[in-house]
C-alpha positions, -999 to 999 in steps of 0.1 A, spaced: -755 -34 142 -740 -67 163 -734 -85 129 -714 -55 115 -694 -54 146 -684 -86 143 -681 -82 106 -655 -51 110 -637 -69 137 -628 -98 116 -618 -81 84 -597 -61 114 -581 -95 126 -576 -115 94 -556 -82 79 -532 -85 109 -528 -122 100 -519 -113 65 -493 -89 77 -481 -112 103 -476 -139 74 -467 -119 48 -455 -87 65 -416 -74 60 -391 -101 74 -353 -103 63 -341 -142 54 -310 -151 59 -292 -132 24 -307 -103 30 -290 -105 67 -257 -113 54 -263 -85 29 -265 -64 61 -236 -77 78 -217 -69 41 -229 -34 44 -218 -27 81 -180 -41 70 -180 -20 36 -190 12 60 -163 0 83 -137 33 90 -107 27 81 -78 46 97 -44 52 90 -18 38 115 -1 68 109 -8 101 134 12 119 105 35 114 77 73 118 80 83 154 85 112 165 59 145 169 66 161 204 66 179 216 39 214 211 54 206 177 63 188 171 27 221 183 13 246 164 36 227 132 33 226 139 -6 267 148 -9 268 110 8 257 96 -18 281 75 -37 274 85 -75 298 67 -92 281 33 -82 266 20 -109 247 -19 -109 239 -24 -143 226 -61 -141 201 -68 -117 211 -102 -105 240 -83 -85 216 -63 -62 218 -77 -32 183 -91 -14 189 -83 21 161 -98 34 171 -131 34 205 -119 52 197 -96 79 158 -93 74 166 -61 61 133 -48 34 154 -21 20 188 -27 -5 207 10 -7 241 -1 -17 249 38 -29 240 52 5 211 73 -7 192 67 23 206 70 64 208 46 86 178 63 107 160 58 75 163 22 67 154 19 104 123 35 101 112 18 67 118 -16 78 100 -9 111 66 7 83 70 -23 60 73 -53 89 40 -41 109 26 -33 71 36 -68 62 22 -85 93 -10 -64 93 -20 -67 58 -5 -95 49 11 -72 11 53 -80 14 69 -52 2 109 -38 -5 122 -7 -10 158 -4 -36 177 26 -45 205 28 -67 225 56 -81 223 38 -117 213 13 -137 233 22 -168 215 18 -197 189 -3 -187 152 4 -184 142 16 -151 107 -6 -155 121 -35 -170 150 -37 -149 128 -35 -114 103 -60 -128 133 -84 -134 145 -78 -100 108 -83 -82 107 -115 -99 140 -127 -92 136 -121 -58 102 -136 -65 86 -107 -39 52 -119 -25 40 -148 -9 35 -179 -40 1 -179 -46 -10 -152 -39 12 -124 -60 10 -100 -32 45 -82 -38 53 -48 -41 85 -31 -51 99 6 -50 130 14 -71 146 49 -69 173 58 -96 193 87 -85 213 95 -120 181 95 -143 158 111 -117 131 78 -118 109 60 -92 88 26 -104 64 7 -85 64 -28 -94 38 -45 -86 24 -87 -85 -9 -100 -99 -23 -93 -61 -18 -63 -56 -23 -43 -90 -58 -44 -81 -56 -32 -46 -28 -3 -55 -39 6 -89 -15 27 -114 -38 56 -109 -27 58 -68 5 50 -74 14 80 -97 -6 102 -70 18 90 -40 52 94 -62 35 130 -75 27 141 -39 49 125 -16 80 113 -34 90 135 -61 88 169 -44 108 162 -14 129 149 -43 136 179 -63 150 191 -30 176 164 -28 153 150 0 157 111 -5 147 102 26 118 122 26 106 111 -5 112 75 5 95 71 38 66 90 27 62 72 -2 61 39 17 38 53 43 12 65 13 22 28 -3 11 12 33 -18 36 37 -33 19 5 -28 -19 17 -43 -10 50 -75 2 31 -66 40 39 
């Protein structure tokens, strides 16, 4: 009876050794897979309690009879780049936009820009002539050259009022963070509506704040 005490008691201690050697224990990549996993279930929020409310539709329609429709800048060397002029993110030489407008973008795009590090510009023209709306703002984004060098992280928002078009232009950087796919969803459902109802600035702000929303990890 004694020797099968004993005998149960040590098969009871040298299984508690096993487990203490050989038990569960996390090295050191399975804790920094941890860490990963608490930043990828990190919340992000938007830095936005709402988006911009629309304007009425006397103001839509004053702010739209502004507009100077017989401007037309068919070659895109000639639009001016007001950022390095007045620090300005947004060129609206047609007066599609107010001035309350341009206020607020720049002041989305700067904490945007200083935030996330993505530079971005906003550029509306009545036309373009002839040209191709695509071709003609990825010739502009690069000769601005829009994004830090190195890292491609531009973006670029052109609105055409004659032929009714809004591009995204986008560098090597940041084609993978805002992907076409998003980008047709903010100009579906928060640019082209307000739109159709002559509602430029609507359309624009909104469609920088969905824009920003993205580069913040919204």
């Amino acid at each position: 009876m004694k020797s099968s005490l004993i005998s149960a008691i040590y098969k009871s201690c040298s299984f508690l050794l096993i487990l203490l050697f050989w038990g569960p224990a996390f090295g050191q990549d399975e804790l920094d897979s941890l860490d990963h996993i608490e930043e990828v279930n990190e919340i992000k929020v938007s830095p936005f309690s709402e988006y911009f409310q629309p304007l009425s539709s006397s103001e839509a329609n004053d702010n739209y009879n502004s507009i100077n429709t017989n401007g037309v800048i068919s070659d895109y060397k000639k639009v001016v780049n007001n950022r390095p002029i007045n620090d300005s993110r947004v060129s609206d030489p047609h007066q599609m936009l107010t001035q309350a407008a341009i206020d607020t973008i720049n002041r989305i795009i700067k904490n945007t820009e200083s935030q996330t590090g993505f530079q971005m510009t906003v550029v509306c023209l009545n036309s373009i002539g002839d040209n191709n709306p695509n071709m003609f703002g990825t010739d502009l984004f690069n000769h601005w050259g829009v994004g830090e060098q190195g890292k491609d992280n531009g973006f670029l928002m052109l609105v055409i009022n004659d032929v009714h078009r809004v591009e995204f232009i986008n560098g090597y950087g940041t084609e993978t963070v805002l992907t076409d796919l998003q980008g047709e969803d903010i100009r579906q459902n928060e640019m082209i509506p307000h739109f159709k109802n002559n509602d430029y600035v609507t359309g624009v702000i909104r469609g920088v704040q969905g824009v920003s929303d993205v580069f913040y990890g919204v």
